[in-house]
PAKE-730502 format. One record per residue: residue number from 0; x, z, y of N, C-alpha, C, CB in turn. Coordinates in steps of 0.2 Angstrom, whole numbers, plus 5000, padded with zeros to 4 digits. Each point is the difference from the previous one (the first is absolute). Last residue first. Glycine has a CB too. Example, Ala and Ser with C-alpha at 12.3 -4.5 7.8 and 13.67 -1.06 7.14 Angstrom:
    k   n_x   n_z   n_y  ca_x  ca_z  ca_y   c_x   c_z   c_y  cb_x  cb_z  cb_y
    1  5064  5035  4989  5004  5001  5006  4996  5003  5005  5006  4990  4997
    0  4996  5010  4975  4996  5000  5006  5004  5000  5006  4991  5006  4994
This chain:
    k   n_x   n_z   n_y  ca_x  ca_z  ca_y   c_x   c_z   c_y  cb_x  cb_z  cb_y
  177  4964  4889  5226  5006  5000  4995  5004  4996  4997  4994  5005  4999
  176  4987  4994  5019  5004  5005  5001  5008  5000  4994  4986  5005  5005
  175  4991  4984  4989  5002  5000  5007  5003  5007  5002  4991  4992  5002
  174  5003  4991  4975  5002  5005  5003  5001  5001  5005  5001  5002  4993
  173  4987  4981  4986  5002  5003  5007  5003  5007  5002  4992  4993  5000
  172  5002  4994  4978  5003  5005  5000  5003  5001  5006  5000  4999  4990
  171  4979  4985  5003  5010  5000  4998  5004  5003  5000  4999  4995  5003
  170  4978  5009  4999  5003  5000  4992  5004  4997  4999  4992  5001  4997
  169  5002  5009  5024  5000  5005  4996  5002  4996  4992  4991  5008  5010
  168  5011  4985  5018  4997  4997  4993  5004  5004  4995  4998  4988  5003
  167  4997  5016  5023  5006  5001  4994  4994  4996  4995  5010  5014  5003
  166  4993  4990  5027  4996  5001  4994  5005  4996  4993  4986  4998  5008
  165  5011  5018  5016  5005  4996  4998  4998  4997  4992  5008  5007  5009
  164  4977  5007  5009  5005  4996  5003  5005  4993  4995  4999  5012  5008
  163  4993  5011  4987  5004  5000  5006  5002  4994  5002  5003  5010  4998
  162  4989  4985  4980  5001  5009  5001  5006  5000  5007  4999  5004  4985
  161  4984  4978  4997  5004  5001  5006  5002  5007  5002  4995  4991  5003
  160  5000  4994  4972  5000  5007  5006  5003  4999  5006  5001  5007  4992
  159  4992  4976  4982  5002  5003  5010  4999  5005  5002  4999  4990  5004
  158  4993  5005  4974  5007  4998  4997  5004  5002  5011  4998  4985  4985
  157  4978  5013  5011  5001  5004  4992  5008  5001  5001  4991  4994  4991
  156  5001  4998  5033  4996  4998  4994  5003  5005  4994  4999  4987  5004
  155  5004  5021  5020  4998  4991  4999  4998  4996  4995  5007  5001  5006
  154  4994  5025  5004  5001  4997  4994  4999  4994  5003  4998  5007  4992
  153  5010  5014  5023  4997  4995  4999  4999  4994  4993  5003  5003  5012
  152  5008  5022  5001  5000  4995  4993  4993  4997  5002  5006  5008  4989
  151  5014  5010  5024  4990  4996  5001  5000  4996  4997  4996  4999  5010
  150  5017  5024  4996  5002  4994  4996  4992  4996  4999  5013  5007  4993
  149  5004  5012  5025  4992  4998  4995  5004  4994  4996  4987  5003  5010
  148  5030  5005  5002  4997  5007  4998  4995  4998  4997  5003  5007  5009
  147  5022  4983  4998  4992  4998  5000  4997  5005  4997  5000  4989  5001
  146  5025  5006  5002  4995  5000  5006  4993  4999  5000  5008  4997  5004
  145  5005  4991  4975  5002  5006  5006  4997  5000  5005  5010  5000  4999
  144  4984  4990  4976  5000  5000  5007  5003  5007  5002  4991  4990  5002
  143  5004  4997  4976  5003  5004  5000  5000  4999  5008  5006  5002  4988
  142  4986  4991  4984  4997  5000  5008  5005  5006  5003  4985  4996  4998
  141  5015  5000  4981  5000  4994  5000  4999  4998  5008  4996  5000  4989
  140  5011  5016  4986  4998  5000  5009  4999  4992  5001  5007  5011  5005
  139  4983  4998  4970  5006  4996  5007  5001  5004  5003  4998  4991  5002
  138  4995  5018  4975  4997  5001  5006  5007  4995  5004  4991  5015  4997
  137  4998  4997  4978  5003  4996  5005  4998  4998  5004  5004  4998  4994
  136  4989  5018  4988  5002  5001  5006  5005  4995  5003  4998  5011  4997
  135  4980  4982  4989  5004  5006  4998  5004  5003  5007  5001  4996  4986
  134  4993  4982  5018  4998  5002  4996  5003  5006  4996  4996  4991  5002
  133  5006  4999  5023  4999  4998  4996  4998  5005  4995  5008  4991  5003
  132  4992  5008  5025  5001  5003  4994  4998  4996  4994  4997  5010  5006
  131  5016  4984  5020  4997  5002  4995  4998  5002  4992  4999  4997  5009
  130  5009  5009  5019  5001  5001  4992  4994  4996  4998  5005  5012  5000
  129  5008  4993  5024  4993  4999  4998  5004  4999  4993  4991  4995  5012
  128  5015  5017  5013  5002  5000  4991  4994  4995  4997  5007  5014  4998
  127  5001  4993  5030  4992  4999  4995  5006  4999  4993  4986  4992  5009
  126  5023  5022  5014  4999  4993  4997  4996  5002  4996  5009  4994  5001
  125  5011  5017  5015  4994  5001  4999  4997  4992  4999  4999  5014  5006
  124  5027  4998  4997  4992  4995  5001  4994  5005  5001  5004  4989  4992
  123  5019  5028  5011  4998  4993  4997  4995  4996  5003  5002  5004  4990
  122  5005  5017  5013  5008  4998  4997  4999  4993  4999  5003  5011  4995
  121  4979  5005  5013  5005  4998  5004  5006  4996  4999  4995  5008  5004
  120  4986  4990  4981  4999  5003  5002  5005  5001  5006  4993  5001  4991
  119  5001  4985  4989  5007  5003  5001  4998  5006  5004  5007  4990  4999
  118  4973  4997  4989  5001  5001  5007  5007  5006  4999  4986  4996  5006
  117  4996  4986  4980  5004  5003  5000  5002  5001  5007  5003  4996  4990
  116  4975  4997  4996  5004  5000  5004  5005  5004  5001  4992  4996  5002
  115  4993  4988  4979  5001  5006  5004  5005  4999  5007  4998  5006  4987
  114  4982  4982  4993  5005  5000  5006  5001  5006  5004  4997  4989  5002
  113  4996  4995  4974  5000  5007  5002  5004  4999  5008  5001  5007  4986
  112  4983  4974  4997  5005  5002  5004  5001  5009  5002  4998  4986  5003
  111  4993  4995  4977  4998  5009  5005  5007  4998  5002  4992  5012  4992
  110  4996  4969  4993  5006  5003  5004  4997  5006  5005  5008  4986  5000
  109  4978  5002  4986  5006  4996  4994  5004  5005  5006  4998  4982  4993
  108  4978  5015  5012  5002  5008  4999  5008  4997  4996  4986  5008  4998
  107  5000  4978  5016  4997  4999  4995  5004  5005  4995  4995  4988  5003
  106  5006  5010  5020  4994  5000  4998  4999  5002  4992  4999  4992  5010
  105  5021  5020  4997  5000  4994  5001  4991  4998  4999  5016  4999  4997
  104  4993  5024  5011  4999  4997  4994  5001  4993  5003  4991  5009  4993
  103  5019  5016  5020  4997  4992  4999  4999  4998  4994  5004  4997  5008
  102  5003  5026  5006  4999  4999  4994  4997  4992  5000  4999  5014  4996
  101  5015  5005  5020  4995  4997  5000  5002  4995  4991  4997  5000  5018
  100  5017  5021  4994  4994  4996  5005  4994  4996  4999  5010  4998  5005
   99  5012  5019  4985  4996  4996  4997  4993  4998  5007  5005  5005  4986
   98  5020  5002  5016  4995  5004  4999  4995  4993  4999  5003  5014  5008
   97  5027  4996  4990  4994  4994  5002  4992  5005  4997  5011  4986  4997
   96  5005  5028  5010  5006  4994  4998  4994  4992  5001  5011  5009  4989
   95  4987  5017  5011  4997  4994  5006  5001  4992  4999  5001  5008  5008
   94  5007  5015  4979  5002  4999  5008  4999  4996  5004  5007  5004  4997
   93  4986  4998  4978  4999  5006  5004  5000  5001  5007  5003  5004  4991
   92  5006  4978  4994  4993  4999  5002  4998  5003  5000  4999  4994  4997
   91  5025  5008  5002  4998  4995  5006  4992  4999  5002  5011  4994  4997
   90  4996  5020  4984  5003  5004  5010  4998  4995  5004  5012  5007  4998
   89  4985  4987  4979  4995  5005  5000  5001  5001  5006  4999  5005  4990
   88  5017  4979  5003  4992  5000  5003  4996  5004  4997  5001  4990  5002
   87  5022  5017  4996  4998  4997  5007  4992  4995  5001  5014  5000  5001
   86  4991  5013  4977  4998  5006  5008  5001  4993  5003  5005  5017  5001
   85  4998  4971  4981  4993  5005  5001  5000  5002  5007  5001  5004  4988
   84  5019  4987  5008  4995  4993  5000  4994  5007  5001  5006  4986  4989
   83  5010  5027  5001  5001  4998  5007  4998  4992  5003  5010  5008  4998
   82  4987  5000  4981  4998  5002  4999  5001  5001  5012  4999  5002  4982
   81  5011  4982  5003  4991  4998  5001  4997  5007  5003  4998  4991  4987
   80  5025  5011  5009  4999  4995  5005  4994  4997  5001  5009  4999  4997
   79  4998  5017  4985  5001  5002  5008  4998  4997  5004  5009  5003  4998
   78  4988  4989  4981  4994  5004  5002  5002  5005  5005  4994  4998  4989
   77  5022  4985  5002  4994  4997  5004  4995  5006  5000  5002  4987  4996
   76  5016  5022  4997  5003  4996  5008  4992  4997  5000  5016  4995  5000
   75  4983  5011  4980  5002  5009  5004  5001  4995  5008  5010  5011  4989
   74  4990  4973  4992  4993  5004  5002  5001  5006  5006  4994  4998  4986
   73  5027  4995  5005  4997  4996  5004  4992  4999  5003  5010  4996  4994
   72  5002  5018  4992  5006  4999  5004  4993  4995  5006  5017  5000  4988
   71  4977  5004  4990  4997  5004  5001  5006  5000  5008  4994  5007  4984
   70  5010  4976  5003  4991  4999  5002  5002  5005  5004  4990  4997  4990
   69  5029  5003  5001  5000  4996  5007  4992  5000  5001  5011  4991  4997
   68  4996  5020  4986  5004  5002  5005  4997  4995  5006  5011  5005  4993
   67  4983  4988  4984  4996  5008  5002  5003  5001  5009  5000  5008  4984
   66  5013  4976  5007  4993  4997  4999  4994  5006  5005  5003  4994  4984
   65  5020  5012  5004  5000  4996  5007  4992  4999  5003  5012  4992  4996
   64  4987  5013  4982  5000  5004  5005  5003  5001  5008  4999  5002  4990
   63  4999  4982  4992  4995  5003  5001  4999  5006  5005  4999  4995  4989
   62  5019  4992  5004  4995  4995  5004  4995  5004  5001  5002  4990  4996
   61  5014  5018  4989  5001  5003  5005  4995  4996  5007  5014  5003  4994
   60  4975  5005  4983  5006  4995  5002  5002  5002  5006  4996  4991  4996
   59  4987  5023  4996  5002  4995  4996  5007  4996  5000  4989  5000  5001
   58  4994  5018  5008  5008  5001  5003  5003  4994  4992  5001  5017  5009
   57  4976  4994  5007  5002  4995  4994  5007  4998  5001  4989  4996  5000
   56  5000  5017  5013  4999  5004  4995  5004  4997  4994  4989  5005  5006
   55  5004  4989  5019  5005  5002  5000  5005  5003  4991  4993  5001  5015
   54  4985  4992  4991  5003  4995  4998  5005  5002  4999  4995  4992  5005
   53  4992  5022  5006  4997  4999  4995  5004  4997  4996  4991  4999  5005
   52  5012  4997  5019  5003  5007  4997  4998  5002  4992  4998  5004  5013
   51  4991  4976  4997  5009  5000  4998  5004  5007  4999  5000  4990  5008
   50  4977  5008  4998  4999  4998  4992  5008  4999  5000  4985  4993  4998
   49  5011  5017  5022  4995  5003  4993  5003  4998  4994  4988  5000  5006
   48  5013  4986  5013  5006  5006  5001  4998  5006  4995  5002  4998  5012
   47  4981  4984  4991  5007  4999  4994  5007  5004  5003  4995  4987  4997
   46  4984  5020  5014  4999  5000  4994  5008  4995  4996  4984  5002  5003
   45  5016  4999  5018  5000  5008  5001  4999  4999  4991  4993  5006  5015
   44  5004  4975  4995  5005  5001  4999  5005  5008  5000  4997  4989  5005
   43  4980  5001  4999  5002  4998  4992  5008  5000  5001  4989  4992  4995
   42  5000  5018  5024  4997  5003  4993  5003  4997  4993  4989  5002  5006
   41  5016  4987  5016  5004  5008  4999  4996  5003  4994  5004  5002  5015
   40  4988  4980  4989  5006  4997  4998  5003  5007  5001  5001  4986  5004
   39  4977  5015  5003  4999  4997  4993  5008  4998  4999  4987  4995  5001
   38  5011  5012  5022  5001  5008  4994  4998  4997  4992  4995  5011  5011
   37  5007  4970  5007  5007  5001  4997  4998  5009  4997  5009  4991  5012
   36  4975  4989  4986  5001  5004  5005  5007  5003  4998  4987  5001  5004
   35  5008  4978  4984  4998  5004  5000  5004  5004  5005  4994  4997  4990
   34  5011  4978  5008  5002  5004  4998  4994  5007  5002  5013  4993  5000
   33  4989  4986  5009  4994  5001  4993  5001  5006  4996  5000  4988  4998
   32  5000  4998  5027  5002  5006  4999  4997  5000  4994  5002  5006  5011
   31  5003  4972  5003  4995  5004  4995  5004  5005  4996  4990  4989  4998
   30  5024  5005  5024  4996  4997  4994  4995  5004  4998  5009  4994  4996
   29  5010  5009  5024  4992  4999  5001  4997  4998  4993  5001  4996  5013
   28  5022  5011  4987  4999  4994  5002  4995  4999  5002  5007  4996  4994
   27  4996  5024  5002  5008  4998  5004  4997  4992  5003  5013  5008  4990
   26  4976  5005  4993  4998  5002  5006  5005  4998  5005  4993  5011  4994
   25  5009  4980  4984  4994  4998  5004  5000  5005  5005  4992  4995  4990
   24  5026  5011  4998  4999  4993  5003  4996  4997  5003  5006  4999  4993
   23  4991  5023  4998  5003  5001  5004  5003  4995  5004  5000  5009  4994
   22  4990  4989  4984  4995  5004  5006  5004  5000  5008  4995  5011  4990
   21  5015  4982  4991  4996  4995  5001  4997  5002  5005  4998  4995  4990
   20  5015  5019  5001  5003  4997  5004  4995  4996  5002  5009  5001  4996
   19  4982  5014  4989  5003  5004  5007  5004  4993  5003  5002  5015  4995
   18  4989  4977  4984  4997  5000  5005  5001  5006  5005  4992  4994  4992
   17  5025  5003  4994  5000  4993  5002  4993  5000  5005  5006  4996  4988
   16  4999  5025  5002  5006  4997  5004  4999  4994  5003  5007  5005  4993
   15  4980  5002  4988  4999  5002  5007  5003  5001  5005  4995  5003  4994
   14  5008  4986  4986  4998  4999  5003  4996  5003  5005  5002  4995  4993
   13  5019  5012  4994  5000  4995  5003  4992  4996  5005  5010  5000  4988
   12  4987  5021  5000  5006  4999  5007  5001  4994  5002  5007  5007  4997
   11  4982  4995  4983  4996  4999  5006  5002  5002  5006  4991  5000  4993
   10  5022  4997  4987  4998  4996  5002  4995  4999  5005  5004  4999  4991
    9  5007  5020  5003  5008  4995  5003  4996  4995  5003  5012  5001  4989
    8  4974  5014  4996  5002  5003  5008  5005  4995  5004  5001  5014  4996
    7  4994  4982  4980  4995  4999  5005  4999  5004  5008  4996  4997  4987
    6  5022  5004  4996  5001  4993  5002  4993  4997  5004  5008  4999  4990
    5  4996  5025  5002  5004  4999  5003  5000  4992  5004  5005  5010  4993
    4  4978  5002  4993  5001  5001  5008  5007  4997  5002  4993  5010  5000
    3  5004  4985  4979  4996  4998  5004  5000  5001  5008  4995  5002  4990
    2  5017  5009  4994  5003  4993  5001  4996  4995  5003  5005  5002  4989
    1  4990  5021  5004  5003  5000  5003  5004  4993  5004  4998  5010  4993
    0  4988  4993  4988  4996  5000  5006  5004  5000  5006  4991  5006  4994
Protein backbone atom coordinates (compact mmCIF):
# COMPACT_ATOMS: atom_id res chain seq x y z
CA UNK A 1 0.00 0.00 0.00
CA UNK A 2 2.82 1.86 0.72
CA UNK A 3 3.98 1.90 -2.80
CA UNK A 4 0.97 3.45 -3.74
CA UNK A 5 1.01 6.39 -1.84
CA UNK A 6 4.25 6.85 -2.83
CA UNK A 7 3.91 6.96 -6.74
CA UNK A 8 0.43 8.37 -6.40
CA UNK A 9 1.50 11.48 -4.34
CA UNK A 10 4.63 12.20 -6.96
CA UNK A 11 1.81 11.74 -9.64
CA UNK A 12 -0.81 14.16 -8.70
CA UNK A 13 2.07 16.69 -7.64
CA UNK A 14 2.97 16.55 -10.86
CA UNK A 15 -0.45 17.66 -11.80
CA UNK A 16 -1.26 19.94 -9.56
CA UNK A 17 1.81 21.78 -10.21
CA UNK A 18 0.94 21.94 -13.77
CA UNK A 19 -2.66 23.36 -12.97
CA UNK A 20 -1.05 26.00 -10.05
CA UNK A 21 1.13 27.13 -13.04
CA UNK A 22 -1.44 27.17 -15.68
CA UNK A 23 -3.49 29.26 -13.13
CA UNK A 24 -0.97 31.68 -12.61
CA UNK A 25 -0.11 32.01 -16.58
CA UNK A 26 -3.69 32.79 -17.42
CA UNK A 27 -3.90 35.34 -14.71
CA UNK A 28 -0.60 37.08 -16.12
CA UNK A 29 -1.75 36.59 -19.64
CA UNK A 30 -5.60 37.58 -19.48
CA UNK A 31 -6.86 33.78 -20.68
CA UNK A 32 -9.70 31.45 -19.79
CA UNK A 33 -8.91 30.80 -16.19
CA UNK A 34 -9.62 26.79 -15.81
CA UNK A 35 -7.61 25.98 -13.12
CA UNK A 36 -9.89 25.85 -9.81
CA UNK A 37 -9.72 28.69 -7.03
CA UNK A 38 -6.31 28.70 -5.52
CA UNK A 39 -7.75 27.24 -1.46
CA UNK A 40 -9.11 24.06 -4.05
CA UNK A 41 -5.13 23.87 -5.01
CA UNK A 42 -3.91 24.66 -1.49
CA UNK A 43 -6.39 21.78 -0.16
CA UNK A 44 -5.14 19.16 -2.76
CA UNK A 45 -1.91 20.09 -1.95
CA UNK A 46 -2.21 20.01 1.75
CA UNK A 47 -3.74 16.36 0.98
CA UNK A 48 -0.89 14.88 -1.24
CA UNK A 49 1.58 16.31 1.45
CA UNK A 50 -0.37 13.67 3.46
CA UNK A 51 -0.29 11.05 0.98
CA UNK A 52 3.73 11.67 0.41
CA UNK A 53 4.53 11.54 4.01
CA UNK A 54 2.54 8.22 3.95
CA UNK A 55 4.74 7.17 0.93
CA UNK A 56 7.56 8.15 2.71
CA UNK A 57 7.25 4.47 4.28
CA UNK A 58 8.19 2.65 1.24
CA UNK A 59 11.74 2.16 1.11
CA UNK A 60 12.23 -0.23 -1.78
CA UNK A 61 14.72 1.08 -3.97
CA UNK A 62 16.82 3.84 -3.83
CA UNK A 63 14.36 5.64 -6.70
CA UNK A 64 11.93 5.19 -4.47
CA UNK A 65 12.81 7.07 -1.97
CA UNK A 66 14.63 9.85 -3.65
CA UNK A 67 11.14 9.74 -5.27
CA UNK A 68 9.32 10.07 -1.64
CA UNK A 69 11.96 13.00 -0.79
CA UNK A 70 11.36 15.15 -3.50
CA UNK A 71 7.19 14.82 -3.56
CA UNK A 72 7.02 15.32 0.10
CA UNK A 73 10.28 18.35 -0.51
CA UNK A 74 8.25 19.71 -3.04
CA UNK A 75 4.33 19.57 -2.05
CA UNK A 76 5.67 21.43 1.39
CA UNK A 77 6.97 24.65 -1.03
CA UNK A 78 3.88 24.43 -3.20
CA UNK A 79 1.37 24.41 -0.28
CA UNK A 80 3.68 27.41 1.23
CA UNK A 81 3.18 29.10 -1.76
CA UNK A 82 -0.66 28.38 -2.70
CA UNK A 83 -1.08 28.89 0.73
CA UNK A 84 0.47 32.68 0.37
CA UNK A 85 -1.75 32.97 -3.14
CA UNK A 86 -4.72 32.36 -0.47
CA UNK A 87 -4.26 35.22 2.45
CA UNK A 88 -3.25 37.76 -0.38
CA UNK A 89 -6.59 37.37 -2.03
CA UNK A 90 -8.45 37.02 0.99
CA UNK A 91 -6.41 40.75 2.27
CA UNK A 92 -6.81 42.25 -1.19
CA UNK A 93 -10.76 41.11 -1.30
CA UNK A 94 -11.29 42.47 2.41
CA UNK A 95 -9.38 45.75 1.61
CA UNK A 96 -11.66 46.92 -1.29
CA UNK A 97 -9.38 45.70 -3.58
CA UNK A 98 -12.15 45.17 -6.14
CA UNK A 99 -16.03 45.39 -5.53
CA UNK A 100 -18.66 43.87 -7.50
CA UNK A 101 -20.96 46.70 -9.26
CA UNK A 102 -23.06 45.02 -11.70
CA UNK A 103 -24.11 41.72 -13.23
CA UNK A 104 -25.29 41.37 -17.12
CA UNK A 105 -26.84 38.37 -19.12
CA UNK A 106 -26.51 38.27 -22.75
CA UNK A 107 -30.32 38.20 -24.40
CA UNK A 108 -30.17 34.95 -25.01
CA UNK A 109 -28.32 33.99 -21.49
CA UNK A 110 -24.79 32.03 -23.47
CA UNK A 111 -22.52 35.01 -21.45
CA UNK A 112 -22.81 36.70 -17.84
CA UNK A 113 -20.77 39.34 -17.68
CA UNK A 114 -19.38 40.46 -13.92
CA UNK A 115 -18.14 44.08 -13.41
CA UNK A 116 -16.26 45.33 -10.86
CA UNK A 117 -14.48 48.18 -9.58
CA UNK A 118 -11.14 48.81 -8.45
CA UNK A 119 -9.77 51.77 -6.63
CA UNK A 120 -5.69 51.93 -5.37
CA UNK A 121 -6.79 54.63 -3.46
CA UNK A 122 -4.03 57.44 -2.89
CA UNK A 123 -1.30 55.24 -4.14
CA UNK A 124 -3.30 54.57 -7.25
CA UNK A 125 -6.25 54.48 -10.22
CA UNK A 126 -9.22 53.70 -9.94
CA UNK A 127 -11.20 51.61 -12.74
CA UNK A 128 -14.02 48.94 -13.96
CA UNK A 129 -12.71 45.00 -14.30
CA UNK A 130 -15.13 43.29 -16.34
CA UNK A 131 -15.25 39.24 -16.40
CA UNK A 132 -16.67 36.78 -18.11
CA UNK A 133 -18.28 33.80 -16.56
CA UNK A 134 -17.92 30.30 -18.09
CA UNK A 135 -18.71 26.99 -16.74
CA UNK A 136 -18.10 25.66 -13.32
CA UNK A 137 -15.36 28.14 -12.22
CA UNK A 138 -13.96 29.78 -15.22
CA UNK A 139 -13.87 32.92 -15.80
CA UNK A 140 -11.99 35.77 -18.51
CA UNK A 141 -11.06 39.16 -18.01
CA UNK A 142 -11.89 40.90 -20.81
CA UNK A 143 -12.79 44.43 -19.98
CA UNK A 144 -10.55 46.82 -18.33
CA UNK A 145 -10.73 50.86 -18.06
CA UNK A 146 -8.91 53.48 -15.93
CA UNK A 147 -10.70 56.47 -14.60
CA UNK A 148 -13.93 55.28 -14.54
CA UNK A 149 -16.36 54.48 -11.71
CA UNK A 150 -20.03 53.14 -13.55
CA UNK A 151 -20.11 50.83 -16.20
CA UNK A 152 -23.26 51.05 -18.89
CA UNK A 153 -23.83 47.83 -20.94
CA UNK A 154 -25.84 48.03 -23.86
CA UNK A 155 -26.57 44.70 -25.86
CA UNK A 156 -26.59 44.89 -29.50
CA UNK A 157 -27.35 41.32 -30.35
CA UNK A 158 -26.53 37.59 -28.55
CA UNK A 159 -22.73 37.86 -29.41
CA UNK A 160 -22.30 42.34 -29.09
CA UNK A 161 -21.96 44.40 -26.05
CA UNK A 162 -21.40 47.83 -25.71
CA UNK A 163 -19.94 48.88 -22.46
CA UNK A 164 -19.03 52.64 -22.00
CA UNK A 165 -19.19 53.31 -25.25
CA UNK A 166 -16.89 50.89 -26.61
CA UNK A 167 -18.26 47.75 -28.25
CA UNK A 168 -16.81 44.05 -28.44
CA UNK A 169 -17.70 40.92 -30.19
CA UNK A 170 -17.95 38.47 -27.39
CA UNK A 171 -17.66 35.23 -29.81
CA UNK A 172 -14.48 36.46 -31.20
CA UNK A 173 -12.83 37.06 -28.26
CA UNK A 174 -12.84 40.91 -28.00
CA UNK A 175 -11.09 42.79 -25.41
CA UNK A 176 -10.82 46.38 -24.32
CA UNK A 177 -8.22 47.36 -22.24
CA UNK A 178 -6.10 44.15 -22.25
Amino acid sequence: MNKHYNLGSFYLLLALAALAGYAFYSNIHHMWLVAPPNYILFLGSLCILVLAIKGLKYKESRLARIRSWVTVTFSSLLSIALLFAVIVTFFASTMGASVHIKTASSPDENYTLEFYRWNAGAAGSLGIRGEINGPLWTKKRFYYQVNKEDVNITWEDANTVTINNHTLQLDEGETYGY
